[in-house]
C-alpha positions as CSV (number, residue, x, y, z in Angstrom):
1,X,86.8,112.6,103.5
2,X,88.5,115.9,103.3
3,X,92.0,116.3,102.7
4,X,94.8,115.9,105.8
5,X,97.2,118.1,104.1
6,X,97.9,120.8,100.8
7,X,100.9,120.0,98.4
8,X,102.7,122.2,95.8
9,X,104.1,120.1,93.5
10,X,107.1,122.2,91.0
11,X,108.0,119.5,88.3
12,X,107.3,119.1,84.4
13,X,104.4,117.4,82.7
14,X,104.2,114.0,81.0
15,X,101.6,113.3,78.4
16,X,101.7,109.4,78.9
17,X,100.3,110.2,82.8
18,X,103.2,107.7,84.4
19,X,105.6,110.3,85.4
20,X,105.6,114.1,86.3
21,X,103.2,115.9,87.8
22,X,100.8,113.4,86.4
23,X,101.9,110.9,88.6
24,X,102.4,113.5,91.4
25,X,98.9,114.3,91.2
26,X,97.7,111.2,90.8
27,X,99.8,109.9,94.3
28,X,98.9,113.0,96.4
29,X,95.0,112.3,96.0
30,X,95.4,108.6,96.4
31,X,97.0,109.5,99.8
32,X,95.0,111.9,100.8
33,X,96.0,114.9,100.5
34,X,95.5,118.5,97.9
35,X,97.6,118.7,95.3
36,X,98.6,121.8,93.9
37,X,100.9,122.5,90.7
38,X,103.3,124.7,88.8
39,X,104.6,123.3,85.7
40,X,108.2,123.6,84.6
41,X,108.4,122.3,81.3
42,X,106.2,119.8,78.6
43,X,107.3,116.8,77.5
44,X,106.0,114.4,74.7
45,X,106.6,111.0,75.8
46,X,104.9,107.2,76.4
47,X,106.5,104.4,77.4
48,X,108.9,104.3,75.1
49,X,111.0,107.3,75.5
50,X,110.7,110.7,75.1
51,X,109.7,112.9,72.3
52,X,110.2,116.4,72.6
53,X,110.8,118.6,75.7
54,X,109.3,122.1,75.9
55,X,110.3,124.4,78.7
56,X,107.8,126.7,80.4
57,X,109.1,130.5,80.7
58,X,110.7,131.2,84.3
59,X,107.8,134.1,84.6
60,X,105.4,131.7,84.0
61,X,106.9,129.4,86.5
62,X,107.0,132.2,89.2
63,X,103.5,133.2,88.9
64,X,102.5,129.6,89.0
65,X,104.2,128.9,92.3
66,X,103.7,132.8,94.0
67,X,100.3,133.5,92.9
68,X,98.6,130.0,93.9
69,X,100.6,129.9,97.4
70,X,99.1,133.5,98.0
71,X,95.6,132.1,97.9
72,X,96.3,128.2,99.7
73,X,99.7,128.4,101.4
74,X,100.7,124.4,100.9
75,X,102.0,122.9,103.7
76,X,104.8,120.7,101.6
77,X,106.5,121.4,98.6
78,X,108.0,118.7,96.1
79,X,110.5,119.8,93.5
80,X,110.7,117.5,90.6
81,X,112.5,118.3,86.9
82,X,114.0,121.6,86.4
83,X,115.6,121.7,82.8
84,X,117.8,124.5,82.7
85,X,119.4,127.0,85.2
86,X,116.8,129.7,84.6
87,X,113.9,127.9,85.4
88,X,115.7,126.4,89.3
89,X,116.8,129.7,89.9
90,X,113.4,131.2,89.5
91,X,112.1,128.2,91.5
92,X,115.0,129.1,94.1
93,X,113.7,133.0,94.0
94,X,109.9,131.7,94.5
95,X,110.8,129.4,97.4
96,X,112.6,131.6,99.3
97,X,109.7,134.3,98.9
98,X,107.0,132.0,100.3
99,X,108.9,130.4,103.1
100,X,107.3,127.1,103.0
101,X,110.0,124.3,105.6
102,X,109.4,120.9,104.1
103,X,110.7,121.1,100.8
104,X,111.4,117.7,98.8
105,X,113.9,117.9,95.7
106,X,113.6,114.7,93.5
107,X,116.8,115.8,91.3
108,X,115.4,114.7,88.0
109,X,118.3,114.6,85.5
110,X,117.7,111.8,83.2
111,X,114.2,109.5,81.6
112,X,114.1,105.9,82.7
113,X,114.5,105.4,78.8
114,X,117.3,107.1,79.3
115,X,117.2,110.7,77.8
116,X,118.7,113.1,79.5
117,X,116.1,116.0,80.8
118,X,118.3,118.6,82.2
119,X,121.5,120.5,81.3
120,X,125.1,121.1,83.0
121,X,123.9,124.4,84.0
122,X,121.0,123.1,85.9
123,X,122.5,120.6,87.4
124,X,125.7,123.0,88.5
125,X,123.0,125.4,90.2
126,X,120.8,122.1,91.8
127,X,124.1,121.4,93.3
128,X,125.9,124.3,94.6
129,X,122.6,126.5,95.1
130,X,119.5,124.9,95.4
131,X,120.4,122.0,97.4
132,X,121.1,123.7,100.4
133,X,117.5,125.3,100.6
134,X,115.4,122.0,100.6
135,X,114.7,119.2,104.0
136,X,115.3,116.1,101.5
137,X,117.2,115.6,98.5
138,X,115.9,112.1,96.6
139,X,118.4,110.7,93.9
140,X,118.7,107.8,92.2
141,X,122.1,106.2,92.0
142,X,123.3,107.8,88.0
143,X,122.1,110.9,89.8
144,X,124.2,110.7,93.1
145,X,127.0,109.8,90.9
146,X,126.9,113.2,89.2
147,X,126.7,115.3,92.1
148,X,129.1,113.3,94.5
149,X,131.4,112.6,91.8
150,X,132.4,109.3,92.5
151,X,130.9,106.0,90.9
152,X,128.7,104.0,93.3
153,X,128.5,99.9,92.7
154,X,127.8,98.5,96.0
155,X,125.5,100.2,99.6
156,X,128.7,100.7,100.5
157,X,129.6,103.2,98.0
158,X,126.2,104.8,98.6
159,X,126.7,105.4,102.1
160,X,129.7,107.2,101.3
161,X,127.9,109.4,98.2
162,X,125.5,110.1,100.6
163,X,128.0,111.7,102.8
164,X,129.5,113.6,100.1
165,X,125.9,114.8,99.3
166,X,125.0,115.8,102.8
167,X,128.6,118.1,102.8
168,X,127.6,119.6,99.6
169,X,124.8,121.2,101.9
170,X,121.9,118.7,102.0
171,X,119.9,118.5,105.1
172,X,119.4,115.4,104.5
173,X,119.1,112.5,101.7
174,X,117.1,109.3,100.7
175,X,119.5,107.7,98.0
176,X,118.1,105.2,96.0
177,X,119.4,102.2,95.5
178,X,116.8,100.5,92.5
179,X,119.7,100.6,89.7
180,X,122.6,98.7,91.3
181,X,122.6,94.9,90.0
182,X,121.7,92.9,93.3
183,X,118.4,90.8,94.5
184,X,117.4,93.0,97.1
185,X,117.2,97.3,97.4
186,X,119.0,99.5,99.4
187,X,117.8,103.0,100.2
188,X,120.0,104.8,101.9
189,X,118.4,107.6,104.0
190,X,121.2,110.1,105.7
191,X,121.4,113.2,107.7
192,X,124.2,114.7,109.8
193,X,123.8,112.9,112.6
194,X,122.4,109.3,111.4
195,X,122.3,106.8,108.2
196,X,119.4,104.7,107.7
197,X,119.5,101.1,105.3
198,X,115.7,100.4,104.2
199,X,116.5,96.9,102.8
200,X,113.6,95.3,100.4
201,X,113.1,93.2,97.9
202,X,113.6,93.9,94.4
203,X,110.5,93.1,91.9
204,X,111.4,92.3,88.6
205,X,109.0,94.6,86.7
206,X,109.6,96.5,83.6
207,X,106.7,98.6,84.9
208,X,108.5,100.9,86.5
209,X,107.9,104.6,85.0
210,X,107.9,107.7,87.5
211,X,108.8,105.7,90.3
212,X,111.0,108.6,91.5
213,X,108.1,110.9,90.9
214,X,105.9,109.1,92.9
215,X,108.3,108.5,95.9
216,X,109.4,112.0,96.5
217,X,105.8,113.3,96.3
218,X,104.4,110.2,98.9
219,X,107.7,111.7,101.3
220,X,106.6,115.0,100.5
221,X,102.8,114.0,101.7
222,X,103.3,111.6,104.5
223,X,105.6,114.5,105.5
224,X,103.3,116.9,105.2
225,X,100.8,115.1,107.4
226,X,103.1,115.2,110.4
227,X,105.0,111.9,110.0
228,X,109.1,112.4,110.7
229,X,111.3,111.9,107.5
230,X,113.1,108.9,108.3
231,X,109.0,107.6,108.7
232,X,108.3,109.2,105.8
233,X,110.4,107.6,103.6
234,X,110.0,104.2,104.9
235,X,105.8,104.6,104.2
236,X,106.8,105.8,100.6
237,X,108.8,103.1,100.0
238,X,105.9,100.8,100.9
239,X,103.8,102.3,98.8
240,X,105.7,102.7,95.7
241,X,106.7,99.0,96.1
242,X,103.1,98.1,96.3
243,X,102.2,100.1,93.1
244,X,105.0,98.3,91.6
245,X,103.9,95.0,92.4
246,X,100.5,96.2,90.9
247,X,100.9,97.6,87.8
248,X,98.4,97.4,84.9
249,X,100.9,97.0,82.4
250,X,100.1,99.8,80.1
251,X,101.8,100.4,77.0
252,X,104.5,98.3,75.2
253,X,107.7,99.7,76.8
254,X,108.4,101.0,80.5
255,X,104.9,101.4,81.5
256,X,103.0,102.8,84.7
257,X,102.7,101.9,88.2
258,X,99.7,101.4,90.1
259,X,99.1,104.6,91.8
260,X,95.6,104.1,92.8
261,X,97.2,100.7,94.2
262,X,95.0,102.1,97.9
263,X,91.9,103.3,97.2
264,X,88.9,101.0,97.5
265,X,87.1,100.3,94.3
266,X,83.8,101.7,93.6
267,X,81.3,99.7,91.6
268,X,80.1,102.2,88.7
């Protein structure tokens, strides 16, 4: 089978393999598509929390995103962690030069165990710069608090984040809804014109590290291979869910999904 599509995936490493471009990786091949990488910044963690965070130098990042998309121009980008201001607005600069349309930013600001990965700065730029430059922004609800500045406890509440969100310049947004306190999931998918409610139901896993990862990169591929956004997101929804339910249940504290939770097993 050769590949249906080429994705550059922008986001920082994790040494455990459940998050980052790891997991990025790891989701792109499973679907079916070429994944390609530029890495923003090492971090030291398992499922327990994180160790250390190293950031790569904003040159480094440039020539990882310029040179590579000179030789195989991707036909998707995904945007993950972007620790300080430097690093997005070299990321910004690199974008712009290469022109690529379907951009994905999954706003990473904070670990699932909780340890924030970002600074103010960052985060200031992500929201008054960068934001306006990608197709799909992809928060998780502490992160759509931060840049719509209002708390969000009910759909409700995200409907009207994701409004503020889409006036702060987003194209469009898929907020997710996994963190609020209720049996069932709300993603709320938005654009000028329309507002989605994907309504599932919650699994109670504590398997549940790089989900975000791993849903902005399965938009960014199902995207890339021609499917519309709103289509997009409701076939990475699906399959994150499923990797969920699947989990090996690695590690003693928030471990791994199943990302390999579609591809047939071979007998070795």
């Amino acid at each position: 089978m050769k590949p249906k599509s080429k994705i550059l995936i922008i986001a920082g490493s994790d040494s455990s393999g459940g998050a980052g471009i790891q997991a990025d990786i790891k989701t792109v091949t499973s679907l079916g598509s070429y994944a390609m990488t530029a890495i923003t910044a090492l971090t030291s963690q398992n499922t327990n929390g994180v160790k250390s965070i190293v950031p790569v130098n904003n040159n480094e990042i440039a020539k990882q995103i310029e040179f590579t998309c000179k030789d195989i121009r991707p036909d998707a980008i995904k945007i993950g962690m972007l620790q300080n201001e430097i690093a997005a607005k070299s990321v910004l600069k690199s974008i712009k030069r290469i022109k690529v349309k379907k951009i994905i930013l999954d706003p990473v600001m904070v670990s699932t165990s909780g340890v924030k990965l970002i600074n103010k700065k960052s985060i200031d730029f992500i929201k008054n710069n960068l934001i306006k430059h990608v197709t799909l922004i992809t928060p998780n609800i502490p992160e759509a608090e931060i840049l719509s500045g209002m708390k969000i406890n009910n759909y409700k509440d995200m409907i009207k984040a994701s409004k503020i969100i889409i006036d702060l310049g987003a194209k469009s947004i898929l907020l997710k809804g996994g963190h609020l306190n209720s049996k069932d999931i709300f993603d709320i998918f938005a654009d000028k014109k329309k507002i989605k409610i994907f309504k599932n139901i919650k699994y109670r896993s504590k398997n549940t590290h790089g989900t975000g990862c791993t849903l902005s990169t399965a938009i960014a591929t199902f995207y890339s291979c021609g499917k519309d956004l709103n289509k997009s997101c409701d076939l990475a929804i699906k399959y994150v869910n499923s990797a969920i339910r699947t989990a090996p249940n690695y590690g003693k504290g928030n471990g791994p999904i199943n990302h390999l939770v579609n591809i047939r097993s071979y007998k070795l």
